[in-house]
C-alpha positions in Angstrom: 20.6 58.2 -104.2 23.8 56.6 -103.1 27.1 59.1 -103.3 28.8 57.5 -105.9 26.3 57.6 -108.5 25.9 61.0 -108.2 29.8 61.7 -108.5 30.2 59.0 -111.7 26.5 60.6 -113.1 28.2 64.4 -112.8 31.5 63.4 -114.6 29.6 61.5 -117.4 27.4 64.8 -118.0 31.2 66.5 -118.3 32.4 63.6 -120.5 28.8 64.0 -122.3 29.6 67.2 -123.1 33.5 66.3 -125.0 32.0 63.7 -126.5 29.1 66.6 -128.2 31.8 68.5 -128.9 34.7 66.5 -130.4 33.3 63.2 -132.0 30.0 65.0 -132.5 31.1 68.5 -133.8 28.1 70.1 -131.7 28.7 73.9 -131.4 29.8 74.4 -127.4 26.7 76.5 -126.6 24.4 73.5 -127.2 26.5 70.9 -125.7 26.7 73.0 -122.5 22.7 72.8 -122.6 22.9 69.3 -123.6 24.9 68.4 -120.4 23.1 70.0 -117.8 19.9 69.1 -119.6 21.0 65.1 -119.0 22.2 65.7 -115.6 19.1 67.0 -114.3 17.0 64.2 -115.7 18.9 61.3 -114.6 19.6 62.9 -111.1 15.7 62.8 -110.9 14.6 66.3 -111.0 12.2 66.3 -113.9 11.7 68.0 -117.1 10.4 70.8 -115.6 12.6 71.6 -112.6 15.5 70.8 -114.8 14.4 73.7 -117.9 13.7 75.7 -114.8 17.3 75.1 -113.2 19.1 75.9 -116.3 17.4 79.1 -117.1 17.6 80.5 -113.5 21.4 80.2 -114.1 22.2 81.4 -117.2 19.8 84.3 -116.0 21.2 84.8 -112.0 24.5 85.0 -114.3 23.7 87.5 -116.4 22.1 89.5 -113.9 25.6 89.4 -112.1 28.1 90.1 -115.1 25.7 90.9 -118.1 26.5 94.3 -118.1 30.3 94.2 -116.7 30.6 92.2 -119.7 29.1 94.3 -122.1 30.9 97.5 -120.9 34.0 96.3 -120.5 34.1 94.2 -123.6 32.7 97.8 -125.4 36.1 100.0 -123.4 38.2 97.1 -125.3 37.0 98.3 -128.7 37.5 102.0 -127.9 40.5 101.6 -126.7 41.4 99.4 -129.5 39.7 102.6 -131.8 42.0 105.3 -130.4 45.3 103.8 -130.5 46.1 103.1 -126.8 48.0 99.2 -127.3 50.3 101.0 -129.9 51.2 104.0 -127.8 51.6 102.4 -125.2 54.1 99.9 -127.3 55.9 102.9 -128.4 56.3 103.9 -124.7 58.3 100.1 -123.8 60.4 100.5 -126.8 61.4 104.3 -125.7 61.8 102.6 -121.8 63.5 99.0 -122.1 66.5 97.1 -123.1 65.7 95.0 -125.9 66.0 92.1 -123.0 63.5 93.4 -120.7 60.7 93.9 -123.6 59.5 90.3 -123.5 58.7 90.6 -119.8 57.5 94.3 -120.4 55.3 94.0 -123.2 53.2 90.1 -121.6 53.2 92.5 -118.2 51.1 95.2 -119.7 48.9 92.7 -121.6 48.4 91.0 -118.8 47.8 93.9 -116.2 45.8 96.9 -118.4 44.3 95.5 -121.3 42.2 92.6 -119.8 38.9 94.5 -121.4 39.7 94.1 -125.3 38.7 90.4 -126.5 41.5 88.1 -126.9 41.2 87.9 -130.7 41.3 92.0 -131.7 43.8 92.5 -128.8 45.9 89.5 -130.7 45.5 91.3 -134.1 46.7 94.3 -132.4 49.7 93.1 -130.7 50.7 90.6 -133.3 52.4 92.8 -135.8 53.9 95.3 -133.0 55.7 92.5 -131.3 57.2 91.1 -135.0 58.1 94.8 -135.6 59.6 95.1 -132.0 61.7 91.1 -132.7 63.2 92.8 -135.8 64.6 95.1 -133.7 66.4 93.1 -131.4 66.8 90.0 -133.5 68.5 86.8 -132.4 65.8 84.8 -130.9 63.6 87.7 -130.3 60.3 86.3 -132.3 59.6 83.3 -130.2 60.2 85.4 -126.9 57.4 88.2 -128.4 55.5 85.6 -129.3 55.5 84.1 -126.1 54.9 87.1 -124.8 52.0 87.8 -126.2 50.4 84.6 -125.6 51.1 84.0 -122.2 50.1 88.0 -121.7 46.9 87.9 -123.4 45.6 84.5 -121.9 46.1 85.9 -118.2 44.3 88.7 -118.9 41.9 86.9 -119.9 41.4 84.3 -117.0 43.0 85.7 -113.8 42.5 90.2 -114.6 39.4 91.9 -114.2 38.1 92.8 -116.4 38.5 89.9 -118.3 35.5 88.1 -119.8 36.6 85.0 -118.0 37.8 86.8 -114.8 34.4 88.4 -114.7 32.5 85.5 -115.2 34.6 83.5 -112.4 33.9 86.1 -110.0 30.0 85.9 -110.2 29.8 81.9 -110.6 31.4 81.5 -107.2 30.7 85.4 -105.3 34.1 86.9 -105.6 33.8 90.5 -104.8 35.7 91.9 -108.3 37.7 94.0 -106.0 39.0 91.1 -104.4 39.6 89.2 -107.9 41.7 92.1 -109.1 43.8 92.0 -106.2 44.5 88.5 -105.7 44.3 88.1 -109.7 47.5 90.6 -110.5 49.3 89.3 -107.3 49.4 85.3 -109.4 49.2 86.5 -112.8 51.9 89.1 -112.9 54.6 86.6 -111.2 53.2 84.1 -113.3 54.7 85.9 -116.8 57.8 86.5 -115.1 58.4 82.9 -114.2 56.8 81.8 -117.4 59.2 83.7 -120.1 62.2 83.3 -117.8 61.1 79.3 -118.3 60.5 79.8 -121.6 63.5 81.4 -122.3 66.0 78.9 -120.9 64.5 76.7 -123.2 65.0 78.9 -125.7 68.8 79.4 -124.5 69.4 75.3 -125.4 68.4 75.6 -128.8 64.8 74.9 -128.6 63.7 76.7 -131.6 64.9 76.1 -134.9 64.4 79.4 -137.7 64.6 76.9 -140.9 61.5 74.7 -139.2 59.6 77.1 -136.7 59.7 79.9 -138.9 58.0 80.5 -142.4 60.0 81.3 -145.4 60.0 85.4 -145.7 57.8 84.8 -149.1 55.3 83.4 -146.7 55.3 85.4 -143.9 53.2 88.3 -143.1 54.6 91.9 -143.4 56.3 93.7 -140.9 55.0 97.0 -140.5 57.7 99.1 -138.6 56.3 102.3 -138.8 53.6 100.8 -136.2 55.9 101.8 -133.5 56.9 105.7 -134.5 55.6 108.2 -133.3 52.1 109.3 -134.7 50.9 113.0 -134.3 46.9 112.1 -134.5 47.2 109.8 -132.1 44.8 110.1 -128.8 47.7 111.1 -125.9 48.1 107.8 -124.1 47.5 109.4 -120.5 44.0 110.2 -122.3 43.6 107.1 -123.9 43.9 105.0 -120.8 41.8 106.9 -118.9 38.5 104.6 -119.5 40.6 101.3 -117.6 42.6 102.9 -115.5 39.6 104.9 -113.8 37.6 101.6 -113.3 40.1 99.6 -111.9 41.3 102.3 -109.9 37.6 102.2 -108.5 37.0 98.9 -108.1 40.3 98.4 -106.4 39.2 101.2 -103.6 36.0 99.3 -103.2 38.3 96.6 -102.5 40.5 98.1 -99.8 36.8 99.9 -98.2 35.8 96.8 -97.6 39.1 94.5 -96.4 40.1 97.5 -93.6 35.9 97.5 -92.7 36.0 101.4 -93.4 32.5 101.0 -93.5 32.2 104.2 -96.1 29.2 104.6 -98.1 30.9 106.8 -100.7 33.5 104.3 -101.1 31.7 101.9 -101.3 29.5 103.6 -104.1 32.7 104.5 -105.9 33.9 100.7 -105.6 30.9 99.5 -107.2 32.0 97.1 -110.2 29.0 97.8 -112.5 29.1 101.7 -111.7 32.8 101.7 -112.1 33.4 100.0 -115.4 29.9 102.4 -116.9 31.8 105.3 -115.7 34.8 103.7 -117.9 32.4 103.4 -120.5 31.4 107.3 -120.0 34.9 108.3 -120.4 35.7 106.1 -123.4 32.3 107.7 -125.1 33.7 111.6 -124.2 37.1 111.0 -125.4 36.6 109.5 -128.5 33.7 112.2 -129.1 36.0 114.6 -129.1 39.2 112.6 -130.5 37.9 109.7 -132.6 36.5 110.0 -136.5 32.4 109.0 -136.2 32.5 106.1 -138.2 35.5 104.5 -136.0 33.2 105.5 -133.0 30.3 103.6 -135.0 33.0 101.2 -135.9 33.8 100.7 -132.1 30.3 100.3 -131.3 29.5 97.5 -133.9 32.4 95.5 -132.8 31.6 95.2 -129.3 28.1 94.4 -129.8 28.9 91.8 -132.7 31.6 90.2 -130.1 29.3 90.6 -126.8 26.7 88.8 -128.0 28.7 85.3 -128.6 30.3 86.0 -125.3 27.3 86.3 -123.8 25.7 83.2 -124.5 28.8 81.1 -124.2 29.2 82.3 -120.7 25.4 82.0 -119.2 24.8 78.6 -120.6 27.8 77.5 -118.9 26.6 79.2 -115.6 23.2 77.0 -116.1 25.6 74.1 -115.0 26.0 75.1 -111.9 22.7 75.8 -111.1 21.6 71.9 -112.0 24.5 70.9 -109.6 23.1 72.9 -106.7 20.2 70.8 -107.3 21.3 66.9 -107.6 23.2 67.6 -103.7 26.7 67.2 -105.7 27.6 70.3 -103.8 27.5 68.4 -100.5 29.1 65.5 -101.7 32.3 67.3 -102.9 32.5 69.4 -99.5 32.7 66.3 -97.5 35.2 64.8 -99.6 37.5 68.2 -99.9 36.5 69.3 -96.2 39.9 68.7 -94.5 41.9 69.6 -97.5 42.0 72.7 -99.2 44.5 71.9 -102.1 42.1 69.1 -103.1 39.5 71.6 -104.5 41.9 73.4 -106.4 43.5 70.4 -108.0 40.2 69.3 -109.8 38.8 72.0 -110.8 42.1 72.7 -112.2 42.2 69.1 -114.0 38.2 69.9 -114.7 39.1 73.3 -116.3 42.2 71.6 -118.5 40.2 68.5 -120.0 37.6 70.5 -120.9 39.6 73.5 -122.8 41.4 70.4 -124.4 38.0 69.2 -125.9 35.9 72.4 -126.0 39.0 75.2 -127.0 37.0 78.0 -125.2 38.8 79.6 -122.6 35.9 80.8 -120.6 33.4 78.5 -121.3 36.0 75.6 -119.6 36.5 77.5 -116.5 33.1 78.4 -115.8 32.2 75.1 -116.3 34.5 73.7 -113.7 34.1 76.6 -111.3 30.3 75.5 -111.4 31.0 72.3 -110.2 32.3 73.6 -106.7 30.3 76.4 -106.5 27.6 74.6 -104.3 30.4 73.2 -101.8 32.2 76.0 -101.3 30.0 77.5 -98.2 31.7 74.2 -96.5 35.1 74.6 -97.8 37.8 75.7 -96.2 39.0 77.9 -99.1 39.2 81.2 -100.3 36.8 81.3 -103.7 39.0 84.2 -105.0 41.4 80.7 -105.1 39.0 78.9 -106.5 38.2 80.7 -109.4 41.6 81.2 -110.0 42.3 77.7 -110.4 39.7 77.2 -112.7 41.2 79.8 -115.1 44.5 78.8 -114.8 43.3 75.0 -115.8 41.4 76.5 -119.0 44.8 77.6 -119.7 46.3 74.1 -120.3 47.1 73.3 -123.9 46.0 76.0 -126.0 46.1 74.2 -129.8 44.5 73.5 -133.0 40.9 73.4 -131.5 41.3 77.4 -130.5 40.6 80.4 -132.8 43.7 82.2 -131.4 46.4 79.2 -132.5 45.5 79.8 -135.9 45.7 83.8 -135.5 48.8 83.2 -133.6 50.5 81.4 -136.6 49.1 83.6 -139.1 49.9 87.0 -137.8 53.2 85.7 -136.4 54.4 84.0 -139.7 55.3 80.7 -137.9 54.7 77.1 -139.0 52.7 74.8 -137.4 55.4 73.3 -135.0 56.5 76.9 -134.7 52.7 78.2 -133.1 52.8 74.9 -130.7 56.1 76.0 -129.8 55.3 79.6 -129.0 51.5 79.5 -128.0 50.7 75.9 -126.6 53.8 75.4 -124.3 54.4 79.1 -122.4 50.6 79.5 -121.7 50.2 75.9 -120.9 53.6 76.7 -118.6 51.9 79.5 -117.2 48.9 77.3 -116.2 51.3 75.0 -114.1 53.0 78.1 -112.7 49.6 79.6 -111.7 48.4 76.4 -110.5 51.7 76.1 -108.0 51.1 80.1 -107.0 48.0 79.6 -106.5 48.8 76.1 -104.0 51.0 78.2 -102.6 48.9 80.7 -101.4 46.1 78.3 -100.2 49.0 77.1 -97.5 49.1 80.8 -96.3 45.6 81.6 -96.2 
């Protein structure tokens, strides 16, 4: 089969896919079945190798992040049960100028809260930040805002444990260690260079109250008293406990294995799956003691109900690049991108982008792109920690009306539509460029 028609063929079954999805209306988890599905049978492979393809990758997936899913997306809900976001608010409130907090509050997003699904943690956040812009008013609401939506979105993409993080790791064999490392080191100058973007546009009059903002009639209460002190609240150096340990492990794992300490305890301890279930562990003593039952039940029920989408979305997207091992796309793309190493990067960056465009799910977009260089990458001359970066920070591009989170954002933030695209679709998709140029950057030094 000549190269060519194998390239066009694989960008068709992507285009197939957008088309399911946007003209169609098909719900992501079947066009992501639907595309793989049609590449396999007009690469040649057959019914049955094809059905077999698909479910060996949505299984080899799970079997790599099924249950670092499922724990760390169950830590998010305790943590979310015992109060942890809002003390640690309170903390950057007691800490920082009113100029810093911006930069503070997308920083811890971004760096310890990775675990609690993007939706609750926006829910969370949402109502401190307002109470937090009343305080320093000016222009303070668009800066929290995009704050929180450039914090939130990293987490999601570049920090493990992030859903999408996590799922990047296994598609293309990044240690997790390794993705945490590399992962804070773009995504934490990314905020910085983001907001201070962000904010010189803001400096030149880029937002405009009367039009960005709605009317106070219309907009959602500000709750002030989120960010007193509370005297039932868990202790925050408790409350962290169940993220901090993990990472904390995972990380020593990491450094084990980059100095070749050859340690078998360490490397026990630095176990992903055995370091985010002891998480889990502590999240399940601490609330035991600390935590009413039915918010433990509570916390329980929520994770499970989100899991379960997340889940899906993520394997059937892994089933891609199991089809593309198969049709030799792999070795086509390695000879193309053998003798440059920012050529990788750049399309599964442009992959990632189009596809959160059409599709609006984070994860799903970057795994789906990620999948497409995953064969190749045993020929490439680059890092896959990069790699998988890259395809997050493409998913990242243009956050708008097709996401969940857009429509949260403008609710809980009391801003109009042009107000949301303001504060949501241009930082994160600034961050996405900025992470993209980091992450260039870093493929010329390693």
């Amino acid at each position: 089969m000549h190269e060519w028609f194998v390239l066009a063929n694989a960008l068709f079954a992507i285009l197939l896919i957008v088309l399911l999805i946007i003209y169609f209306k098909v719900n992501p988890m079947i066009a992501l079945i639907a595309g793989p599905l049609y590449l396999g049978l007009s690469s040649g492979l057959g019914f049955g190798s094809t059905i077999e393809a698909i479910t060996d990758g949505f299984g080899d997936l799970m079997g790599k992040i099924g249950l670092l899913i499922g724990f760390g997306v169950m830590i998010g809900a305790f943590l979310h049960r015992m109060g942890a976001f809002q003390q640690v608010v309170r903390l950057l409130v007691r800490t920082f100028k009113p100029t810093q907090m911006p930069y503070a509050f997308a920083t811890i997003l971004t760096s310890i809260f990775p675990p609690i699904y993007t939706d609750v943690l926006l829910l969370m956040s949402a109502p401190l930040a307002r109470a937090t812009a009343k305080r320093i008013g000016g222009d303070a609401l668009p800066k929290m805002a995009g704050a929180v939506g450039v914090g939130i979105y990293l987490a999601l993409t570049m920090v493990v444990p992030g859903v999408a993080a996590l799922a990047l790791s296994a598609v293309l064999d990044v240690e997790l260690g390794t993705m945490l490392l590399v992962g804070l080191a773009i995504a934490v100058p990314t905020v910085f260079l983001t907001l201070w973007g962000f904010h010189f546009l803001l400096r030149r009059g880029f937002w405009n109250p009367e039009t960005d903002e709605l009317p106070d009639d219309q907009a959602p209460a500000v709750v002030a008293a989120e960010i007193k002190d509370e005297d039932n609240a868990v202790p925050l150096k408790l409350s962290l406990l169940p993220i901090i340990v993990p990472l904390l492990m995972i990380a020593t794992g990491a450094l084990d294995r980059a100095l070749d300490l050859d340690i078998p305890a360490l490397a026990a301890v630095g176990n992903s799956t055995f370091a985010l279930f002891c998480g889990l562990v502590l999240a399940f003593v601490i609330a035991r003691f600390t935590v009413p039952a039915h918010d433990r039940s509570g916390a329980v029920t929520d994770a499970f109900k989100e899991s379960g989408q997340i889940l899906l979305l993520t394997g059937v997207a892994g089933s891609l690049s199991a089809v593309v091992a198969t049709t030799g796309l792999g070795d086509i793309l390695s000879g193309y991108f053998s003798a440059n190493s920012a050529a990788p990067l750049l399309l599964v960056w442009v992959v990632a982008a189009i596809l959160h465009i059409a599709i609006g799910s984070v994860s799903a977009s970057a795994i789906t792109a990620a999948s497409m260089l995953a064969p190749a990458l045993h020929s490439l001359d680059v890092p896959p920690v990069l790699v998988a970066l890259a395809a997050g920070s493409g998913s990242l591009f243009l956050v708008h009306v097709t996401s969940n989170t857009f429509w949260l954002m403008q609710t809980t933030f009391g801003m109009t539509l042009r107000g949301t695209l303001k504060t949501l679709s241009l930082p994160v998709s600034l961050a996405s460029v900025v992470s993209l140029l980091l992450i260039l950057a870093a493929s010329a030094i390693f």
